[in-house]
C-alpha positions in Angstrom: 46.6 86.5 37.2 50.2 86.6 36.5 52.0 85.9 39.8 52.2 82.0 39.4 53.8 82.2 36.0 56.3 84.6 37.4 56.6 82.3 40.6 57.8 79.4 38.0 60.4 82.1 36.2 61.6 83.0 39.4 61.9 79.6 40.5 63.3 78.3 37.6 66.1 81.7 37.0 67.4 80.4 40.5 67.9 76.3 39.8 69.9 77.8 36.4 72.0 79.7 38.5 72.9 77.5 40.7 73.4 74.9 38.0 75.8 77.2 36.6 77.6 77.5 39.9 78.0 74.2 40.6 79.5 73.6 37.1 82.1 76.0 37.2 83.6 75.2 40.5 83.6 71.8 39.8 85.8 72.9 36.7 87.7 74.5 39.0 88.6 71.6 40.9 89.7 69.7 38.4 86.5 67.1 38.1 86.1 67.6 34.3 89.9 68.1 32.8 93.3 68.1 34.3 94.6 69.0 38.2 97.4 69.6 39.5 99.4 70.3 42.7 99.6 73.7 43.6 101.4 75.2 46.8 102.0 78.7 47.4 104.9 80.0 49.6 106.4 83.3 51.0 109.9 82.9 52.7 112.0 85.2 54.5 112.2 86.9 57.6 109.5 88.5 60.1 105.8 88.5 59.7 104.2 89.5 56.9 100.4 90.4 55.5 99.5 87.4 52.0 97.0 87.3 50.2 95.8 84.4 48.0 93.5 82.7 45.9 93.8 79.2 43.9 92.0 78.0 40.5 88.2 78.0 41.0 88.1 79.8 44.2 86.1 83.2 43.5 87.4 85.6 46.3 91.1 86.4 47.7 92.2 84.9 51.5 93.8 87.0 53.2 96.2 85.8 56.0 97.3 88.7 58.4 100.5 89.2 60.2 101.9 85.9 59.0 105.2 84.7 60.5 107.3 83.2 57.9 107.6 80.8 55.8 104.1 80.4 55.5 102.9 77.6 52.4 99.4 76.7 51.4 99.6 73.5 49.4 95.8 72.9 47.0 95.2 70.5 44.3 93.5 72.5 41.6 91.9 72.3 38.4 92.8 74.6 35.4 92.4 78.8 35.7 94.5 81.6 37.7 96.4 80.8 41.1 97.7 84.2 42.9 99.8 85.3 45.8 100.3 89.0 47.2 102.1 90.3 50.1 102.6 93.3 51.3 105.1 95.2 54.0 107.3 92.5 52.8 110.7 93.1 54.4 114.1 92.4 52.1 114.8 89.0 51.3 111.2 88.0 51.4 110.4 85.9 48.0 107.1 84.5 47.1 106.9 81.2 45.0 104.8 79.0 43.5 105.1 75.3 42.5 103.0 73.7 40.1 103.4 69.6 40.5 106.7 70.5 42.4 108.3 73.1 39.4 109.0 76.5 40.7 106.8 78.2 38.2 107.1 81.8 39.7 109.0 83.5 42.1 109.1 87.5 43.1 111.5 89.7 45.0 109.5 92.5 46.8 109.3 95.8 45.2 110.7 99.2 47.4 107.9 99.6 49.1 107.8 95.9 50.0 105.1 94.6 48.1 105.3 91.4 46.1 102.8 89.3 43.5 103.2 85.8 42.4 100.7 84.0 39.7 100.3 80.8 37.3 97.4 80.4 35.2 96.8 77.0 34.6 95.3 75.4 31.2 93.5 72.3 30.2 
């Protein structure tokens, strides 16, 4: 009978995976290399619709109908930090500061949208 020795596969296919998991978003935090400071910012008038996502996080945030200047601030390990907003009015800028160094910064686009990103390195 086979179902025991596919009860150990199954079992042991779902302790790799989440081995794997756990390792890379502890990379992503920083535990194994480098980390820095990272804070994300949109300035300018109104309210406004951002997206984000730091190092190691696997899925976007999205913060609706924001009233600026709206930051998130996140000490990060190494990989891709984004910002997006969109209906951006003029004079809205997005930024981002790595340890405190503007590293990027974006003017919105004629229909408003905007995009901001740093990829960090070990």
């Amino acid at each position: 009978m086979k179902f025991p020795e596919s009860r150990t596969y199954v079992k042991s296919m779902l302790v790799t995976g989440a081995s794997v998991m756990a390792a890379v978003s502890l990379t992503g935090c920083g535990l194994f290399g480098k980390s820095w400071d990272v804070k994300m910012e949109v300035t300018g008038p109104g309210t406004t619709d951002v997206s984000y996502s730091f190092s190691g996080e696997t899925n976007a945030k999205t913060a609706a109908q924001q009233r600026l200047p709206w930051t998130r601030t996140q000490n990060v390990g190494f990989g891709f930090n984004g910002l997006g907003v969109k209906g951006a009015a003029p004079g809205t800028v997005c930024s981002i500061y790595v340890d405190g160094k503007l590293k990027d910064q974006q003017k919105p686009d004629a229909k408003g949208n905007l995009s901001c990103s740093v990829r960090l390195k070990n």
